[in-house]
KOLKETOR-470252 format. One line per 4 residues: number of its first residue (from 1); their letters; for each residue x, y, z of N, C-alpha, C. Coordinates in nm, 4 decimals, always signed. Example, Ala and Ser with C-alpha at 12.3 -4.5 7.8 and 13.67 -1.06 7.14 Angstrom:
1> as> +1.3190,-0.5690,+0.7800,+1.2300,-0.4500,+0.7800,+1.3200,-0.3300,+0.7800; +1.2850,-0.2250,+0.7080,+1.3670,-0.1060,+0.7140,+1.2900,+0.0030,+0.7870
END
This chain:
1> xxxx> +7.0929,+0.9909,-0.2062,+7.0384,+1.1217,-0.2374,+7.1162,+1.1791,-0.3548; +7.0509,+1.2495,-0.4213,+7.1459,+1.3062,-0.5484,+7.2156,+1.4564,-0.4878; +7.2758,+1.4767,-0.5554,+7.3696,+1.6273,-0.5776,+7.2963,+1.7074,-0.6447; +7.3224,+1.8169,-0.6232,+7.2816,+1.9489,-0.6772,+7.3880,+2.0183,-0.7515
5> xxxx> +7.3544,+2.0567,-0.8870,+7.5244,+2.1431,-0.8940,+7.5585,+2.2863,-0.8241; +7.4656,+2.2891,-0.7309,+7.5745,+2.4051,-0.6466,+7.6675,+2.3382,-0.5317; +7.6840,+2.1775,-0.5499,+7.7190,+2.1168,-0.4345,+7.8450,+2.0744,-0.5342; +7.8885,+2.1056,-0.6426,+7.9624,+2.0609,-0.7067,+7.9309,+1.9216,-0.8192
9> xxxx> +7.8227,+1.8604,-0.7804,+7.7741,+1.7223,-0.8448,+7.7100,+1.7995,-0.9412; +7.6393,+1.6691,-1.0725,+7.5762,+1.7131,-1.2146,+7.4169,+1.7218,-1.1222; +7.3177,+1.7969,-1.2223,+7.1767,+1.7266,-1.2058,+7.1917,+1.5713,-1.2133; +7.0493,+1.5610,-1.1424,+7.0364,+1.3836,-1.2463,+6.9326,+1.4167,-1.3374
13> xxxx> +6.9394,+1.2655,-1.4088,+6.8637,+1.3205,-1.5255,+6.7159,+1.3398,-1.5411; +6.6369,+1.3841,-1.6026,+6.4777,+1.3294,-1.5550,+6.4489,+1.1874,-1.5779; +6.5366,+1.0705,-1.6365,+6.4756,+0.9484,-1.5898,+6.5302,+0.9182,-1.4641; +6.6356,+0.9294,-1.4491,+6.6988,+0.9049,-1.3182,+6.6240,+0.9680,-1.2148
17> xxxx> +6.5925,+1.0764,-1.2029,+6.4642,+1.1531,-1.1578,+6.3339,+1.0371,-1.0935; +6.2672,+1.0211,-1.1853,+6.1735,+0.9681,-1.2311,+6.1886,+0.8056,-1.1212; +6.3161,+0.7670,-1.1940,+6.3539,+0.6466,-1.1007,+6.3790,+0.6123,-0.9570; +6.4202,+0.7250,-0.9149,+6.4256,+0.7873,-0.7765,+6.3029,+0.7744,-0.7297
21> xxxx> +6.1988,+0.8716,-0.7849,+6.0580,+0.8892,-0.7164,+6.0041,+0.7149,-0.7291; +6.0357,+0.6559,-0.7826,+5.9196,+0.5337,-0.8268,+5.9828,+0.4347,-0.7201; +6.1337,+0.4309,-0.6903,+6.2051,+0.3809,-0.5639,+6.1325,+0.4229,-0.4862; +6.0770,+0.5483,-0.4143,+6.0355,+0.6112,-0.3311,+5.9212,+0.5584,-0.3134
25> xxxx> +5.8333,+0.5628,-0.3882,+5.7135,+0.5231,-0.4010,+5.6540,+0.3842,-0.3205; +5.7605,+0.2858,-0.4097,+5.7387,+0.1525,-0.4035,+5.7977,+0.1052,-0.2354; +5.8895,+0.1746,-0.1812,+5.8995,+0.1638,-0.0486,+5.8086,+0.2373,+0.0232; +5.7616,+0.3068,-0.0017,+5.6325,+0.3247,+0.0507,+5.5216,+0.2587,+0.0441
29> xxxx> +5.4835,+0.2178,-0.0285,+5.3767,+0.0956,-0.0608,+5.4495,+0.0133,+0.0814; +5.5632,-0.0724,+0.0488,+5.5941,-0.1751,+0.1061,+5.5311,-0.1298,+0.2406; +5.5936,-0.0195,+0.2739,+5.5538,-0.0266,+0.4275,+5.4468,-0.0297,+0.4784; +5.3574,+0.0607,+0.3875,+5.1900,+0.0676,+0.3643,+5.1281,-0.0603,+0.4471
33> xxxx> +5.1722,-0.1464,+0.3258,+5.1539,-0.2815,+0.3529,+5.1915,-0.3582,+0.4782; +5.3026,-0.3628,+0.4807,+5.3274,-0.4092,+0.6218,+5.2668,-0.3636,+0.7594; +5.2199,-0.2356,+0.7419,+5.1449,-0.1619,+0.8543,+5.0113,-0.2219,+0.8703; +4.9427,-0.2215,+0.7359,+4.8592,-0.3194,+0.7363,+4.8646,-0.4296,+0.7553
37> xxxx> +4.9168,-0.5148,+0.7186,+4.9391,-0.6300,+0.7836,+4.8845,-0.6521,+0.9400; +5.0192,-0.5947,+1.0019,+5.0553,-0.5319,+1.1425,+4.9000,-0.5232,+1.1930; +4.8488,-0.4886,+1.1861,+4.7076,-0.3712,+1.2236,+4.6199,-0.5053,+1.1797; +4.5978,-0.5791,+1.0768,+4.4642,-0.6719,+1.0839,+4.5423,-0.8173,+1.1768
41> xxxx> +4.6946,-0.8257,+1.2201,+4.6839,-0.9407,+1.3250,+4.6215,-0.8558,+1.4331; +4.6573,-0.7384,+1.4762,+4.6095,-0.6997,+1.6069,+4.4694,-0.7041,+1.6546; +4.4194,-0.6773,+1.5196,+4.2626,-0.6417,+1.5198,+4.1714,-0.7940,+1.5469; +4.2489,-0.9294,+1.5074,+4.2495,-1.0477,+1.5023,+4.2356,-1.1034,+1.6216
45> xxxx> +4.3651,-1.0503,+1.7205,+4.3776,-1.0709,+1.8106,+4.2734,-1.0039,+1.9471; +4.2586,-0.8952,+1.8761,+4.1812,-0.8074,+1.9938,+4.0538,-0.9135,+1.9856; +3.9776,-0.9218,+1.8776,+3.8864,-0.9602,+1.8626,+3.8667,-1.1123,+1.8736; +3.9778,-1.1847,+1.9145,+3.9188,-1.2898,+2.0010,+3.9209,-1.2988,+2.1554
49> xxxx> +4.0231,-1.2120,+2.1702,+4.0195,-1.1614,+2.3660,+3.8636,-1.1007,+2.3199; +3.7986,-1.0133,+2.2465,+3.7002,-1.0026,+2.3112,+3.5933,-1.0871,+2.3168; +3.6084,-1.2269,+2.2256,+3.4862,-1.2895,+2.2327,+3.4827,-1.4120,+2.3224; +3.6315,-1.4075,+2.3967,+3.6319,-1.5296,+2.5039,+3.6162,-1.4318,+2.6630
53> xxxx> +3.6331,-1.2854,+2.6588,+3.5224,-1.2206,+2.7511,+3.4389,-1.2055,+2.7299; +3.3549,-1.2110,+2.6519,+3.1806,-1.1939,+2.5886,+3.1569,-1.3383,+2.6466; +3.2119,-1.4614,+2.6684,+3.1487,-1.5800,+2.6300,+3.1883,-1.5972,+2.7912; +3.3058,-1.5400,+2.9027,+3.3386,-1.5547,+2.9871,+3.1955,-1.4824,+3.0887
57> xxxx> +3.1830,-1.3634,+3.0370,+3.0181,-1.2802,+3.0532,+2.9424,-1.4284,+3.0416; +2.8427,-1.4009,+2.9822,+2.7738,-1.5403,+2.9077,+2.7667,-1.6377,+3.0609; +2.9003,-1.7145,+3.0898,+2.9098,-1.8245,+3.1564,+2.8551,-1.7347,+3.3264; +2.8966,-1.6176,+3.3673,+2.8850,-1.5621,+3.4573,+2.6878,-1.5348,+3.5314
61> xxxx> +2.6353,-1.4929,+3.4050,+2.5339,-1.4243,+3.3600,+2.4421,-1.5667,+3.3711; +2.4715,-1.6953,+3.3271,+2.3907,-1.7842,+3.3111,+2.4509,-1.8634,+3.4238; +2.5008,-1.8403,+3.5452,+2.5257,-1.9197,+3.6635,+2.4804,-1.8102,+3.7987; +2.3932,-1.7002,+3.7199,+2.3124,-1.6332,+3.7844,+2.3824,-1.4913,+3.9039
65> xx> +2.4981,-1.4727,+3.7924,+2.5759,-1.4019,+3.8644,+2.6735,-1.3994,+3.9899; +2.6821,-1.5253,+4.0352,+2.7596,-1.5689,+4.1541,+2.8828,-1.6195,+4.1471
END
């Protein structure tokens, strides 16, 4: 984190500024990303539990419900 000069530290500068926010930024992305990630295995996953109960249905349904 930078200093303030009422904390005794200088400003930083506006590139240093600048550089800060774009650090900021870009770890944000990252995580963005990774969340996504995260979120299309799950969605992956959900969605084959649901199609081996759809198909588990199916086998139930065509043995006439018994």
């Amino acid at each position: 984190m930078t200093t303030r000069p009422s904390e005794g530290g200088t400003a930083p500068t506006p590139p240093a500024r600048i550089e800060a926010a774009l650090a900021r930024i870009e770890a944000a992305l990252a995580a963005r990303a990774r969340s996504a990630d995260a979120l299309q295995r799950r969605h992956a996953a959900l969605k084959s539990r649901m199609a081996d109960a759809a198909a588990a249905l199916d086998e139930v349904i065509a043995r006439g419900g018994a």
